[in-house]
C-alpha positions in Angstrom: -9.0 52.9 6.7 -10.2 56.3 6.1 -13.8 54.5 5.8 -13.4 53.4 9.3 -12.2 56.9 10.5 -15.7 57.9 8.7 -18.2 55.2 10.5 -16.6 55.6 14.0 -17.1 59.5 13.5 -20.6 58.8 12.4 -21.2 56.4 14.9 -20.2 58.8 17.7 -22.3 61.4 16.4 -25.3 58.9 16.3 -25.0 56.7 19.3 -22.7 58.7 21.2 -24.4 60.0 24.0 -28.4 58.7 24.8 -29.8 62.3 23.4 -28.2 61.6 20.2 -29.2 57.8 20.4 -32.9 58.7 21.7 -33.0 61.2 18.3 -31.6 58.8 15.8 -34.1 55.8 17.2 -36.7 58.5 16.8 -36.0 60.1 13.3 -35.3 56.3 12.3 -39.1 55.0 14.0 -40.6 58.5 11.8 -38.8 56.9 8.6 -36.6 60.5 8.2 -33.3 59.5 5.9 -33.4 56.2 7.9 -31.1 54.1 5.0 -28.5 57.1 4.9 -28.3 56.7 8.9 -27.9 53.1 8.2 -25.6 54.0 5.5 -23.4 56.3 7.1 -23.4 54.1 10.2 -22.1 51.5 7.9 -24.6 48.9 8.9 -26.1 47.5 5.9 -26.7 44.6 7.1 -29.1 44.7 9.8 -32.2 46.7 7.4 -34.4 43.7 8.6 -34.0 44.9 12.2 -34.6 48.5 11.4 -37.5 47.8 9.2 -39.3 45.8 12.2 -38.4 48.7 14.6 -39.7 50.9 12.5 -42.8 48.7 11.8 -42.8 48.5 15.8 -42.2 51.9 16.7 -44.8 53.5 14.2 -47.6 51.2 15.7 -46.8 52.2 18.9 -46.9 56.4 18.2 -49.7 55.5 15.6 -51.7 54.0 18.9 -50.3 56.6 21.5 -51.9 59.4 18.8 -55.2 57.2 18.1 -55.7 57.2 22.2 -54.7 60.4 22.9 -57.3 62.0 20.1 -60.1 59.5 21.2 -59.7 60.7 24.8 -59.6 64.2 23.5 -62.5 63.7 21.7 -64.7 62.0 24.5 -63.7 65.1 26.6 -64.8 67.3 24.0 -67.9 65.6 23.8 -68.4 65.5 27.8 -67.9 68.9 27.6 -70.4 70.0 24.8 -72.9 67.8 26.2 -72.6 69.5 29.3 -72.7 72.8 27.7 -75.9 71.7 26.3 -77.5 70.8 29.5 -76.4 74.5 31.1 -77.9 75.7 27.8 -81.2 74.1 28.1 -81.3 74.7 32.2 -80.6 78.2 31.1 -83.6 78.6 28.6 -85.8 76.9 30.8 -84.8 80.0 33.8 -84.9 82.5 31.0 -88.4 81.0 30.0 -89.6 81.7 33.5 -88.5 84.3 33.9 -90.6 86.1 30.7 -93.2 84.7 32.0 -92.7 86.7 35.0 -92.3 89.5 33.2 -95.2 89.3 31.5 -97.7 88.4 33.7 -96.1 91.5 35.4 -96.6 93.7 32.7 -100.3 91.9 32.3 -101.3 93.3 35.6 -99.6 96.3 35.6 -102.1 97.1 32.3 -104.9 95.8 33.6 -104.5 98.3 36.7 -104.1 100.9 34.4 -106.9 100.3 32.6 -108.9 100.0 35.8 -107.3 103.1 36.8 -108.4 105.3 33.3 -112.1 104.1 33.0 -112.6 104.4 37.0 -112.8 108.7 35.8 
């Protein structure tokens, strides 16, 4: 009797409302003391079941994580390649631009130069 008393208690806890049911599915599905929750729950029978949700449930997150870090990873990679297209676009202007300068600077010598041997 007082083993009863013990599984409905545990069972309440467990099941009782869906927050408590949505952890217990989850901690089960992440394998986290999942045979004492079957233990305490007094279902010793139904290991087979839990085994294929588990099985179930971890190639779900296990694909869920896989997409979520390839799409993370192609945005990364959109993102650096695009970096490295400002970069070069950049280098190109900043190329120009020295040449700018110098050509500049080129004539401002020569006009010196002109200038001093002109005395």
């Amino acid at each position: 009797m007082e083993q009863n008393e013990e599984v409905k208690e545990n069972k309440e806890k467990n099941w009782g409302d869906l927050r408590s049911a949505i952890f217990t599915l989850f901690s089960m599905m992440t394998v986290d003391s999942w045979r004492q929750s079957l233990d305490d729950l007094g279902m010793d029978s139904s290991r087979i079941f839990t085994i294929v949700f588990i099985l179930i449930g971890y190639f779900i997150l296990f694909n869920i994580y896989m997409m979520e870090d390839l799409c993370t990873s192609m945005s990364f990679t959109d993102l650096y390649l695009t970096s490295l297209d400002l970069q070069d676009h950049t280098m190109k202007r900043m190329h120009h631009l020295y040449n700018d300068i110098m050509s500049t600077v080129c004539e401002r010598v020569e006009d010196l130069q002109a200038a001093v041997y002109s005395y």
